[in-house]
C-alpha positions in Angstrom: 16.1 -15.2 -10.3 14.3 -16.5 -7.1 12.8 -19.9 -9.0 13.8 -21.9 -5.9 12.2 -19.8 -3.6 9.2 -20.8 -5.0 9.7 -24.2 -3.6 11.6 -23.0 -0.1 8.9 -22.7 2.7 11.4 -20.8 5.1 10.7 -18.2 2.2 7.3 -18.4 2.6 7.1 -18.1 6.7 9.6 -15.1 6.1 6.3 -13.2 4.7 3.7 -14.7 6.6 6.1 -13.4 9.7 6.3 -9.8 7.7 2.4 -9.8 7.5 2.0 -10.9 11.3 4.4 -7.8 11.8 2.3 -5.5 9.5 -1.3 -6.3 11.3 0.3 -6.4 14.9 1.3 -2.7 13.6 -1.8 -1.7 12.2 -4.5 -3.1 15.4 -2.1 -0.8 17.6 -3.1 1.8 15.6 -6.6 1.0 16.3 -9.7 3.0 14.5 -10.1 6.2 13.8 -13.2 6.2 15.8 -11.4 4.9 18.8 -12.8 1.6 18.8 -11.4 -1.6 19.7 -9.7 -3.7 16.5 -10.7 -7.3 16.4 -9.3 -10.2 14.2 -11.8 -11.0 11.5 -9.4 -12.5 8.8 -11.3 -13.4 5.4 -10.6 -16.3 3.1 -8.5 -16.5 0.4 -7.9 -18.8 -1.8 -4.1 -18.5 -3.1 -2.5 -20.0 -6.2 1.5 -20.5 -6.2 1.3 -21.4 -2.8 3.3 -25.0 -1.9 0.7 -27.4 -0.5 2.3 -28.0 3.1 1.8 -23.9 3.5 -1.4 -23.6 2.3 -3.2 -23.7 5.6 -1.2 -20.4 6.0 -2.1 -18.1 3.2 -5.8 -19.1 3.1 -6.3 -16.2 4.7 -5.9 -12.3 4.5 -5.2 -10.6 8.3 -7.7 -8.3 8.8 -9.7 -6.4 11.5 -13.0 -5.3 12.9 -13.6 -2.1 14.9 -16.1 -3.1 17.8 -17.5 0.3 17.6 -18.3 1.2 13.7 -17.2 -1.9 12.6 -15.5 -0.9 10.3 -12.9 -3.0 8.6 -9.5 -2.4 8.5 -7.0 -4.9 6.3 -3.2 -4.1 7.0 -0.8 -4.4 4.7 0.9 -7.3 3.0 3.6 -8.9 1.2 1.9 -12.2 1.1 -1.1 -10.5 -1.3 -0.8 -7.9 -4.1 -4.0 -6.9 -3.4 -7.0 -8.6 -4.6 -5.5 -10.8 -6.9 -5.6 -14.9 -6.2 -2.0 -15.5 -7.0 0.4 -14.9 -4.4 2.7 -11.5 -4.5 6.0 -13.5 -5.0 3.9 -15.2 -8.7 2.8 -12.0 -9.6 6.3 -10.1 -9.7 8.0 -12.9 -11.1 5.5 -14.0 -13.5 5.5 -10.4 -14.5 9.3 -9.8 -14.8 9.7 -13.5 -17.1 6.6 -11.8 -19.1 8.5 -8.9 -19.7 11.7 -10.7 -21.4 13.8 -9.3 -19.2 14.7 -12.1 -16.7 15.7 -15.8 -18.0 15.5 -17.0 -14.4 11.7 -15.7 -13.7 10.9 -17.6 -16.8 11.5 -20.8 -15.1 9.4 -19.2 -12.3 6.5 -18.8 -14.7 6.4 -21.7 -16.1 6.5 -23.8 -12.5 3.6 -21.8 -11.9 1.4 -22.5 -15.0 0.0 -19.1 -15.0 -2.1 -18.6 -17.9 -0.6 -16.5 -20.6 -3.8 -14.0 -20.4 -3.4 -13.8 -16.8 0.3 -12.5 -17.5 -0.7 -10.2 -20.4 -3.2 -8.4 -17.4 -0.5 -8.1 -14.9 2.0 -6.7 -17.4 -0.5 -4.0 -18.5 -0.6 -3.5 -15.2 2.7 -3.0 -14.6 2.8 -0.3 -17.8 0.0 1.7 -17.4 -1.3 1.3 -13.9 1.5 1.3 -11.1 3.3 4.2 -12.4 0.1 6.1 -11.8 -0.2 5.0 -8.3 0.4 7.3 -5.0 3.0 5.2 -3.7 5.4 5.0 -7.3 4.8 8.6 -7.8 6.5 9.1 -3.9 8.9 6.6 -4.7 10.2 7.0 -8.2 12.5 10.1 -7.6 14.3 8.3 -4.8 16.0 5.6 -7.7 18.8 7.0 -9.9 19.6 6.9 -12.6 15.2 6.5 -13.2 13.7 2.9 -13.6 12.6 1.9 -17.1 9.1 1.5 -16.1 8.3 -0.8 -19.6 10.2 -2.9 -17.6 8.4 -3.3 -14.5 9.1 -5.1 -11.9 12.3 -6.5 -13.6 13.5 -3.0 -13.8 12.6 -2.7 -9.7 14.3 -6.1 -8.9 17.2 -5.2 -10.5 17.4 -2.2 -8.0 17.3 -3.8 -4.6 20.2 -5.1 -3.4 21.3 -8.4 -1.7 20.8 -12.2 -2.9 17.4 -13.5 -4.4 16.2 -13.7 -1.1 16.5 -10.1 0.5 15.8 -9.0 -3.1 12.1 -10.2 -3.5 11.0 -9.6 0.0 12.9 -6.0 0.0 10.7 -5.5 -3.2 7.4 -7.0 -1.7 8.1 -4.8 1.0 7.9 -1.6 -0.8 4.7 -2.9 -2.6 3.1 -3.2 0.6 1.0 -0.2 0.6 -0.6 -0.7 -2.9 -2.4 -3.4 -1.2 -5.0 -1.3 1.2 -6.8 1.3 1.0 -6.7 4.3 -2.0 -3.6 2.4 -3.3 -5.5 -1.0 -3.4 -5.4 -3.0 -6.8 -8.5 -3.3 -7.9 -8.2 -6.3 -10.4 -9.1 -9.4 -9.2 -6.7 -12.0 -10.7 
């Protein structure tokens, strides 16, 4: 599925325009102290990401209340929380680890992601995400249920449209694992 888009920067601005659209939403929310929300992005250092869009995804959009300074981080498809590959690796990385998807294979292999690195993120997949807040409000809205030992091939094959819409409608509804009390807490 989707190996190309791995390659396709118009892919790759799609999300970074998604993430522009996800912090513009949450600095209008502002703080719950009712302080002003300032731009204090923080570095990341992505793997899977095409050299000419690098510049791009070596940061996280995030914000600073003036007041308590607290931080707030809005959501993103870009970054599956804190891990250094990009979202897009991690779900299809994942889904070719999981047997399921010839086509994600390919992916996985373009990315060279160590085969330890895909062992974590599939025990992810099993045994953490179907514990988190956001799958257990999402899962009775598929029918008939999502094998969840098949994760995210399972999800992918649930969203409708071509490779495209598919991946970013999936990144989409990851979105909020990647702040606050849903936030992954694994680092690669």
């Amino acid at each position: 599925m989707c190996h190309a888009l791995l390659q396709d920067p118009s892919f790759f601005r799609l999300l970074l325009g998604i993430d522009e659209e996800l912090a513009a939403t949450a600095r209008a929310s502002g703080c719950a102290c009712g302080g002003v929300l300032h731009r204090a992005d923080y570095p990341r250092k992505p793997r899977a990401c095409p050299a000419e869009l690098r510049a791009d995804f070596e940061s996280r959009l995030s914000f600073c209340c003036n007041r308590c300074r607290r931080r707030t981080t809005s959501m993103s498809v870009r970054f599956l929380g804190r891990r250094v590959y990009l979202g897009l690796a991690v779900v299809l990385g994942s889904a070719r680890h999981a047997g399921q998807n010839p086509a994600a294979a390919r992916a996985s292999a373009a990315l060279a992601v160590p085969v330890r690195t895909l062992a974590r993120w599939r025990a992810w997949w099993r045994e953490q995400f179907p514990r988190t807040p956001l799958w257990q409000a999402a899962c009775a809205r598929f029918m008939p249920p999502v094998a969840t030992d098949r994760f995210p091939a399972s999800l992918l094959e649930r969203f409708a449209g071509g490779a495209e819409e598919v991946l970013m409608r999936l990144l989409v509804f990851l979105s909020p694992v990647t702040v606050g009390a849903n936030a992954l807490r694994e680092g690669r």
